[in-house]
DSSP file (Angstrom, degrees, kcal/mol; ACC not computed):
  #  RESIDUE AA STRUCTURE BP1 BP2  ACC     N-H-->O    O-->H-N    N-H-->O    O-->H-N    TCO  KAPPA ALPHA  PHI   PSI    X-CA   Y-CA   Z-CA
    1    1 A X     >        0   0    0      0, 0.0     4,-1.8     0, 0.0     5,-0.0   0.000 360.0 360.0 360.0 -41.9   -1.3   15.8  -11.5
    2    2 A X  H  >  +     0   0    0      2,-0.2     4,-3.4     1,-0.2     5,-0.3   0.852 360.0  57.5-100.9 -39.9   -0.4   12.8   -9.9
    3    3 A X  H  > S+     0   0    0      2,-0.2     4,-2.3     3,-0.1    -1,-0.2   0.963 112.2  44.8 -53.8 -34.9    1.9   15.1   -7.4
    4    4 A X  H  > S+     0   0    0      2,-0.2     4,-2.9     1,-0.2    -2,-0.2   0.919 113.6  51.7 -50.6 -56.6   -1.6   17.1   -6.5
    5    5 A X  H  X S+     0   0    0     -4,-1.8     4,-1.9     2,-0.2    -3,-0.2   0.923 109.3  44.8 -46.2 -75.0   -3.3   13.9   -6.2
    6    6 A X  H  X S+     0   0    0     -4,-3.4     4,-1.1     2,-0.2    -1,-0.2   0.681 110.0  57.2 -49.7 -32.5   -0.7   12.3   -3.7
    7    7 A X  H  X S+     0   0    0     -4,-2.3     4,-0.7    -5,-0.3     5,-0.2   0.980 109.0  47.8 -62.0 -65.7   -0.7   15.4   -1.8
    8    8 A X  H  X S+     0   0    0     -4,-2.9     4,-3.4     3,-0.1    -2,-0.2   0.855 116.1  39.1 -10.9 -74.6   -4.6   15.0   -1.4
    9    9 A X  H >X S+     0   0    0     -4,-1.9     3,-1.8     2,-0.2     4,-1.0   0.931 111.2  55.6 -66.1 -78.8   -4.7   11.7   -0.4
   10   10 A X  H >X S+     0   0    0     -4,-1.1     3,-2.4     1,-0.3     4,-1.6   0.397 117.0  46.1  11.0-110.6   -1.3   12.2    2.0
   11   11 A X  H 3X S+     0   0    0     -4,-0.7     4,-1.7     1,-0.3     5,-0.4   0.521 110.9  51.0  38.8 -88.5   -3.8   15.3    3.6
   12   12 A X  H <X S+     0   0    0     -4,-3.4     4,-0.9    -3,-1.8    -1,-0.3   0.861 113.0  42.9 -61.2 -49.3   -6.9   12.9    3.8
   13   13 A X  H <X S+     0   0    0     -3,-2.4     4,-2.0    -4,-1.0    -1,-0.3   0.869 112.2  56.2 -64.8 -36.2   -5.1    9.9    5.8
   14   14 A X  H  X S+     0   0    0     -4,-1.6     4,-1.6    -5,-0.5    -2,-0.3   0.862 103.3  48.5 -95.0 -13.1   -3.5   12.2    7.9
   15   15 A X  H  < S+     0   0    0     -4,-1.7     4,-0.5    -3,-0.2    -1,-0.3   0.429 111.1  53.8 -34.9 -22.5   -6.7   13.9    9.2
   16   16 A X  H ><>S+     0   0    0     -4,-0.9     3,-0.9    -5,-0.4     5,-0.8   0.901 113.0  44.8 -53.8 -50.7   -8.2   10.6    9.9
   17   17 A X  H >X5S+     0   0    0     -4,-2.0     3,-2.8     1,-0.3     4,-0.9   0.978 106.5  53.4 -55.6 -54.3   -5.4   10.0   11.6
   18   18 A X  T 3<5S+     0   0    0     -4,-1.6    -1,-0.3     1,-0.3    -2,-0.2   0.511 109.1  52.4 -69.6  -1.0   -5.1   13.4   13.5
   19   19 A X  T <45S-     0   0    0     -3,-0.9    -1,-0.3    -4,-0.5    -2,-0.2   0.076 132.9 -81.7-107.9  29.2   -9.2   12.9   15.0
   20   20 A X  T <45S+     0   0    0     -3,-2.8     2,-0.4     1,-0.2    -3,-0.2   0.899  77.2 147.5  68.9  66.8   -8.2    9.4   16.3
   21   21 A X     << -     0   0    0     -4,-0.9    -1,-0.2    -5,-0.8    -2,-0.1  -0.990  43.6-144.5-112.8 127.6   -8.3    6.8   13.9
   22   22 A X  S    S-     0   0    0     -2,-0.4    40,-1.6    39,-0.1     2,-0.3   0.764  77.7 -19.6 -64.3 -37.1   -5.4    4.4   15.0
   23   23 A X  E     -a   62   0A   0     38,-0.3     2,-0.2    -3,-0.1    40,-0.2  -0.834  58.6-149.7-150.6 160.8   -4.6    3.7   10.9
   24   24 A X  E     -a   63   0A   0     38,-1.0    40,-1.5    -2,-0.3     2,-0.4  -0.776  16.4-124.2-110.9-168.8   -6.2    4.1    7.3
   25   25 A X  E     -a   64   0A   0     38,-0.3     2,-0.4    -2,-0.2    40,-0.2  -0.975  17.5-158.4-146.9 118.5   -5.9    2.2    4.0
   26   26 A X        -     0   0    0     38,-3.2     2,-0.1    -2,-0.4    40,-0.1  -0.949   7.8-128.6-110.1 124.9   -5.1    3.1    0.6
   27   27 A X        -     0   0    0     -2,-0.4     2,-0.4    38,-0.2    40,-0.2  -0.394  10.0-170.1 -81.5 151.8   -5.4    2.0   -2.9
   28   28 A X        +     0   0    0     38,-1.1    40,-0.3    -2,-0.1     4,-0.1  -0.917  14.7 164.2-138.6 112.0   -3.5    1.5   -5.5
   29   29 A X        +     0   0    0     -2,-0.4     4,-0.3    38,-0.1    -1,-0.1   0.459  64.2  82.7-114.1   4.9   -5.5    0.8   -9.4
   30   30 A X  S >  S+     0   0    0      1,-0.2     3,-0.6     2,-0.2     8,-0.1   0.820  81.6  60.2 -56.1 -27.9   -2.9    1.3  -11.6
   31   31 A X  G >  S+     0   0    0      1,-0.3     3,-1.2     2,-0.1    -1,-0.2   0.909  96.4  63.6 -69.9 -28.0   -1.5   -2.0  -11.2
   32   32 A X  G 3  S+     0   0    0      1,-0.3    -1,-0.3    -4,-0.1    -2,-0.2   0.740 111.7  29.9 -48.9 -36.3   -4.5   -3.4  -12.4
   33   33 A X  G <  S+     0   0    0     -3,-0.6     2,-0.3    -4,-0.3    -1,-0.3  -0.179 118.2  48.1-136.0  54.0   -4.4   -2.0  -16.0
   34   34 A X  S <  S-     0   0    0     -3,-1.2     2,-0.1     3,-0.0     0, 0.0  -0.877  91.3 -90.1-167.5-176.9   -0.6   -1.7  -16.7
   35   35 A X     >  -     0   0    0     -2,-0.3     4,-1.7     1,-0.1    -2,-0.1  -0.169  49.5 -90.1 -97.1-177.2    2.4   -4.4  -16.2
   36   36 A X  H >> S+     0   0    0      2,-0.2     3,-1.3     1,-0.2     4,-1.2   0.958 125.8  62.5 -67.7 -50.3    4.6   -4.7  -12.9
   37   37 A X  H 3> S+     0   0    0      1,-0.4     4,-2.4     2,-0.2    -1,-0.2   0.735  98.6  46.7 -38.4 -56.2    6.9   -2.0  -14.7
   38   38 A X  H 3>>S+     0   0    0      1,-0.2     4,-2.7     2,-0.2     5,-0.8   0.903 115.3  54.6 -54.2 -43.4    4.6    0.9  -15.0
   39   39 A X  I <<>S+     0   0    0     -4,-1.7     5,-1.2    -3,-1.3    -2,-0.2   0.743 103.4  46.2 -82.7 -49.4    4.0   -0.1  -11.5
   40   40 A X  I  <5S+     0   0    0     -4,-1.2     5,-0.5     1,-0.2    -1,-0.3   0.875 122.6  42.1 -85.0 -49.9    7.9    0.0  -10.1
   41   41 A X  I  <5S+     0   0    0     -4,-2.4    -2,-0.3     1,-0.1    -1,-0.2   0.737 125.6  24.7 -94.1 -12.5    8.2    4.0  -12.1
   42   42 A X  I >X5S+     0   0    0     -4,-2.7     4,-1.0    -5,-0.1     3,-0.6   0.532 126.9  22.8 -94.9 -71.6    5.0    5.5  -11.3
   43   43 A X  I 3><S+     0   0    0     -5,-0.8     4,-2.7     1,-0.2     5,-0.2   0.873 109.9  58.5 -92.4   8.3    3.3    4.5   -8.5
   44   44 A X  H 3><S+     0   0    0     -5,-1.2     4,-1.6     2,-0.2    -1,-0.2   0.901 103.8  64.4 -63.6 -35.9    5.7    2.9   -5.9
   45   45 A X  H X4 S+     0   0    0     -3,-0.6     3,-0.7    -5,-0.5    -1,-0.2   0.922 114.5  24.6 -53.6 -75.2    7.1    6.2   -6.3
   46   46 A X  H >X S+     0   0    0     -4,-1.0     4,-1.9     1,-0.3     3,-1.3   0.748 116.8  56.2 -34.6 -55.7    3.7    8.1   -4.7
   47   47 A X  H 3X S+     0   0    0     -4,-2.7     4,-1.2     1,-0.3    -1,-0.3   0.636 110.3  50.0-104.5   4.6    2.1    5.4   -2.6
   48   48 A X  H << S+     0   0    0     -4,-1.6    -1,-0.3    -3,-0.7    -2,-0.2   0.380 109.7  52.9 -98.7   6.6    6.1    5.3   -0.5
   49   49 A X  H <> S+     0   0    0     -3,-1.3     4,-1.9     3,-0.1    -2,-0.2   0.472 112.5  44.7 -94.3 -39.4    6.0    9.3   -0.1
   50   50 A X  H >< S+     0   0    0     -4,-1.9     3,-1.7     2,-0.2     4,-0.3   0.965 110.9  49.9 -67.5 -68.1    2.6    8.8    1.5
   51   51 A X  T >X S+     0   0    0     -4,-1.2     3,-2.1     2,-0.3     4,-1.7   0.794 110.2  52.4  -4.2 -66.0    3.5    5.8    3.7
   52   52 A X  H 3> S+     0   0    0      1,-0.4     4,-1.6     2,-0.2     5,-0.3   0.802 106.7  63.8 -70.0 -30.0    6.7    7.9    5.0
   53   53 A X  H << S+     0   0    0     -4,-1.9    -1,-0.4    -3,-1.7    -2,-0.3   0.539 108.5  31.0 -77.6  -1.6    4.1   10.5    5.7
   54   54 A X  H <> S+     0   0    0     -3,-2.1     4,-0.6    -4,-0.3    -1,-0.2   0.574 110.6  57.4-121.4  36.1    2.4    9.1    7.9
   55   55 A X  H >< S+     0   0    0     -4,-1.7     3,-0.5    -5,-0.2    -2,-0.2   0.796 107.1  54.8 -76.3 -32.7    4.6    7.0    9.6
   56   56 A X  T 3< S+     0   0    0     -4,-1.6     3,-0.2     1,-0.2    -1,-0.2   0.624 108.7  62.4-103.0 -16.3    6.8   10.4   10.4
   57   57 A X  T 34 S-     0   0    0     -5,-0.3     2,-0.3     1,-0.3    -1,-0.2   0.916 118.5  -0.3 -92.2 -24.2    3.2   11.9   12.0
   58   58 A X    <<  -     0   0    0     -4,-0.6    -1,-0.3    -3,-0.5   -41,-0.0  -0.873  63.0-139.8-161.1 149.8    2.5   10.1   14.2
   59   59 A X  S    S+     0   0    0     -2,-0.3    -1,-0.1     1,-0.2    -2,-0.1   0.816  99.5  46.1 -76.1 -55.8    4.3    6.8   15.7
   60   60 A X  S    S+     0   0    0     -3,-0.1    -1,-0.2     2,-0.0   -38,-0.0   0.874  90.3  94.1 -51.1 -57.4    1.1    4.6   16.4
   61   61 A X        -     0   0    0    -38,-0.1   -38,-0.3    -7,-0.1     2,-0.2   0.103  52.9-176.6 -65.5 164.8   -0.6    5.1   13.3
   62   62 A X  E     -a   23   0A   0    -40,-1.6   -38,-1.0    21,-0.0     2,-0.5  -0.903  15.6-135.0-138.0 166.7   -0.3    2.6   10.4
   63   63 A X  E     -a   24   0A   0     -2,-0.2    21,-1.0   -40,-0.2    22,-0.9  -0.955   3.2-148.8-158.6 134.4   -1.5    2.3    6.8
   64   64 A X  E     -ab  25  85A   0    -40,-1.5   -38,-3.2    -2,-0.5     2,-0.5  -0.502  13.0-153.3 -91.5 126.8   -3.0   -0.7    5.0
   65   65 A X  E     - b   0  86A   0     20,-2.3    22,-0.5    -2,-0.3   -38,-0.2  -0.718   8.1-163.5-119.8  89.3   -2.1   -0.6    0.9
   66   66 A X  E     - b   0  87A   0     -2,-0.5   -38,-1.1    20,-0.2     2,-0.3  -0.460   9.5-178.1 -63.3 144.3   -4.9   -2.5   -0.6
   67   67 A X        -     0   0    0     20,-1.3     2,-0.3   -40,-0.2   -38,-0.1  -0.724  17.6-153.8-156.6 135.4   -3.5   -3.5   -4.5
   68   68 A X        +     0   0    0    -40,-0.3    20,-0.0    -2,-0.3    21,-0.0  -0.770  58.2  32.7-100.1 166.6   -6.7   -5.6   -6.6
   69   69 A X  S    S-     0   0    0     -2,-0.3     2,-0.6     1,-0.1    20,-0.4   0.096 115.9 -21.9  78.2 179.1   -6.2   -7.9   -9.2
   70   70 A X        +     0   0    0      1,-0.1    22,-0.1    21,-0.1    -1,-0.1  -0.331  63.7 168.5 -76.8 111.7   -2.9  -10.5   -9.4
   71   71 A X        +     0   0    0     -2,-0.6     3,-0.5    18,-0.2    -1,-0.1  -0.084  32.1 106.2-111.4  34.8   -0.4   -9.0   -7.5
   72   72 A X  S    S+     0   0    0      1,-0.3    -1,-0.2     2,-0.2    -2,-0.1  -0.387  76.4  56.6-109.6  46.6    2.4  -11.4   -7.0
   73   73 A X  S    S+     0   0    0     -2,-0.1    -1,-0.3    -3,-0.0    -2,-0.0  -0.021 117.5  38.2-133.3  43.0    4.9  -10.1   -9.1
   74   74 A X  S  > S+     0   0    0     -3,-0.5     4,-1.0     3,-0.0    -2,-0.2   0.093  85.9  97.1-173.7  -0.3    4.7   -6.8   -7.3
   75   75 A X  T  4 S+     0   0    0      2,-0.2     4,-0.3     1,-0.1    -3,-0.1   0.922  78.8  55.1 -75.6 -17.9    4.2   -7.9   -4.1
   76   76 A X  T >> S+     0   0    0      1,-0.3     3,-3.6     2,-0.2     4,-1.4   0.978 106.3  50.6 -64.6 -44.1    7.8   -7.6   -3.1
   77   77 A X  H 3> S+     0   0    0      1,-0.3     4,-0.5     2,-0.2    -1,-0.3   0.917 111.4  60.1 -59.7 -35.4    8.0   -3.3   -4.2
   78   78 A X  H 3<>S+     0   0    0     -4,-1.0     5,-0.6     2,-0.2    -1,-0.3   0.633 106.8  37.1 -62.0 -20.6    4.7   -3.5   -1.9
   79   79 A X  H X45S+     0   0    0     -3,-3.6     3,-3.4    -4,-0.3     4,-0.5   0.936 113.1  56.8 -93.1 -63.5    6.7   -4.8    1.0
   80   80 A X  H 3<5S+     0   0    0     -4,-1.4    -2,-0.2     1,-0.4    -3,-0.1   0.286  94.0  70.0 -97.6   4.4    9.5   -2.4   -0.1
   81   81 A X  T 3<5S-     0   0    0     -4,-0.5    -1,-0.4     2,-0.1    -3,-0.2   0.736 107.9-120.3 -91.5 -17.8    6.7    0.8    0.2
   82   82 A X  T < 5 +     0   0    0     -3,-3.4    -2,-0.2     1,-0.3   -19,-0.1   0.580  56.6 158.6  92.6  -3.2    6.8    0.4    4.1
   83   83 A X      < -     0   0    0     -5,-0.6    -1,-0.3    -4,-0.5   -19,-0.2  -0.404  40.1-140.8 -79.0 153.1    3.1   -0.3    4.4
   84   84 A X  S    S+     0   0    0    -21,-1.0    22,-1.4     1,-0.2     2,-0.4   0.882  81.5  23.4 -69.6 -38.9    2.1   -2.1    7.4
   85   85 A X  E     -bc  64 106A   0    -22,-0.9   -20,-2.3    20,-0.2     2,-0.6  -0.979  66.6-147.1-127.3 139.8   -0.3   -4.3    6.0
   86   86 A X  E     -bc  65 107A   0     20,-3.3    22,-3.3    -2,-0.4     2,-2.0  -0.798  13.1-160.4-104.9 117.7   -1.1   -5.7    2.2
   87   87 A X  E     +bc  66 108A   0     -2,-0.6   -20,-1.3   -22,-0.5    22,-0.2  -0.563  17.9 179.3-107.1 105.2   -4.1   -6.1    1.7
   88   88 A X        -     0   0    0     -2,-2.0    22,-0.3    20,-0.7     2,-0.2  -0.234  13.7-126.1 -81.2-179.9   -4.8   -8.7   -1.4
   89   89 A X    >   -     0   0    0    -20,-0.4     3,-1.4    20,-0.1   -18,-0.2  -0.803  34.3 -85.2-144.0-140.4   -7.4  -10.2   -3.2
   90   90 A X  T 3  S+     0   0    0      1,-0.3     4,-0.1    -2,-0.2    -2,-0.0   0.824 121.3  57.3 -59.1 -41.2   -9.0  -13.4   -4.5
   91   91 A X  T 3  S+     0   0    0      2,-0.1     2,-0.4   -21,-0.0    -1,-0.3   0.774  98.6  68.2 -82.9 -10.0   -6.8  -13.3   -7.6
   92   92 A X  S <  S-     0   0    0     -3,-1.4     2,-0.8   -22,-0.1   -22,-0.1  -0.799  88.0-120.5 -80.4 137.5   -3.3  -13.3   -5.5
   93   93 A X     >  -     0   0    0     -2,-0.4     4,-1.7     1,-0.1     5,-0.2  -0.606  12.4-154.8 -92.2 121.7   -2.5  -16.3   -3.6
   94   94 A X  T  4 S+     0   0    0     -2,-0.8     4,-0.3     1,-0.3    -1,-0.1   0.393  96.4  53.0 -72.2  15.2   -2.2  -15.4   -0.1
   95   95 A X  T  > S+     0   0    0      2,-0.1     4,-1.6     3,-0.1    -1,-0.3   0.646 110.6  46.9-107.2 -28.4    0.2  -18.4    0.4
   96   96 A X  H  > S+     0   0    0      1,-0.2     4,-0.8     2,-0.2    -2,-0.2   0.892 114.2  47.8 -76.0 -31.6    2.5  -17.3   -2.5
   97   97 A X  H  X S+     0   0    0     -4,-1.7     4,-3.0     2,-0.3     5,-0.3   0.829 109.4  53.9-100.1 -59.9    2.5  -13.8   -1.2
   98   98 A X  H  >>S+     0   0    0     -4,-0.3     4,-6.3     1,-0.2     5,-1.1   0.905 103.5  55.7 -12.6 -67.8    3.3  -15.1    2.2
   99   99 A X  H  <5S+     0   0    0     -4,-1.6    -2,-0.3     1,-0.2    -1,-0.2   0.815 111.7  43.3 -61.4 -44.3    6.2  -16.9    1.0
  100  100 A X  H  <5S+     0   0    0     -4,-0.8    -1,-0.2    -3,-0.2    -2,-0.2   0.903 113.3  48.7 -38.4 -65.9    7.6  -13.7   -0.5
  101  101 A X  H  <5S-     0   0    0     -4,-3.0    -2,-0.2     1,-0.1    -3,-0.2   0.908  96.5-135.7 -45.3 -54.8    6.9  -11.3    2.4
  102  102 A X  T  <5 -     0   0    0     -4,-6.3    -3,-0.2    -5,-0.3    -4,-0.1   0.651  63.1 -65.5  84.0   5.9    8.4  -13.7    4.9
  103  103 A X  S   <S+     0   0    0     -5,-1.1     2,-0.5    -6,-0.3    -1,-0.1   0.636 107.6 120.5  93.5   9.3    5.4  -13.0    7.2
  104  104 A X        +     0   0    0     -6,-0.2     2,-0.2     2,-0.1    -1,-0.1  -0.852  65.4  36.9-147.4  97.6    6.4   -9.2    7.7
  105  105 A X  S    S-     0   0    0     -2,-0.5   -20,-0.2   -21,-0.4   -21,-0.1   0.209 105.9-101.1-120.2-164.1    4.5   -7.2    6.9
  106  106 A X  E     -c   85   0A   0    -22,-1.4   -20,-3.3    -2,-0.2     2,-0.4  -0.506  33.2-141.9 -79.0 143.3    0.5   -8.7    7.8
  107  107 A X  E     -c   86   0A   0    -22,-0.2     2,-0.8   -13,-0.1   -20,-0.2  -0.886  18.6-169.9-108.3 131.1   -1.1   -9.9    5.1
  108  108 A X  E     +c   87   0A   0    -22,-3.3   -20,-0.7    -2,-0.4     2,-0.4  -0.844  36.9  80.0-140.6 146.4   -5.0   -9.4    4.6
  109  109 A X  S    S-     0   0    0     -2,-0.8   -20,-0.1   -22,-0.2    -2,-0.1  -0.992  81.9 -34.5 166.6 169.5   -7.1  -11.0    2.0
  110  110 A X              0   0    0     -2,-0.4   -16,-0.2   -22,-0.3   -22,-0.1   0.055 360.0 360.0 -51.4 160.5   -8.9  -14.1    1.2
  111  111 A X              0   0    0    -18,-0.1    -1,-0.2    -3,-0.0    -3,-0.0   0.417 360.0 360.0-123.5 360.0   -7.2  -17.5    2.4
């Protein structure tokens, strides 16, 4: 299921892409209702096959991985997916997250 699913989405970003949208954004809610663990053996797996697809489609575009809920023990595998931007939210601190990253990749979310 989850391969069907990933195919989908993969599909749906890159048709954005391909009628000129410079980027799109995807989300991630498992992390939200399971531990950092689940996180690392399910979905890092999925949302770093999507990434690579569509970084490999087209050169320009880029793709935002939105995460909800407290995400600092999981920001680093977030770095490590290749998205261009992490997009946090009120419950991660976007200074602790910073501090992780190392500034690379852009961070967006409350300050």
């Amino acid at each position: 299921m989850l391969d069907i699913c990933c195919k989908a989405v993969t599909r749906y970003a890159l048709a954005q892409i391909e009628v000129g949208a410079h980027g799109t954004s995807i989300g991630e809610v498992v992390s939200q209702l399971s531990s950092p663990k689940i996180f690392r053996e399910i979905s890092y797996f999925y949302i770093k096959k999507l990434i690579n697809a569509v970084h490999n489609h087209k050169v320009s575009s880029f793709l935002s991985l939105h995460i909800c809920g407290k995400a600092i023990e999981i920001v680093k595998d977030m770095v490590d997916t290749g998205a261009d931007i992490l997009e946090l939210d009120q419950k991660t601190n976007p200074y602790k997250a910073r501090e992780i990253t190392g500034g690379k990749p852009s961070i967006l979310g409350p300050n």
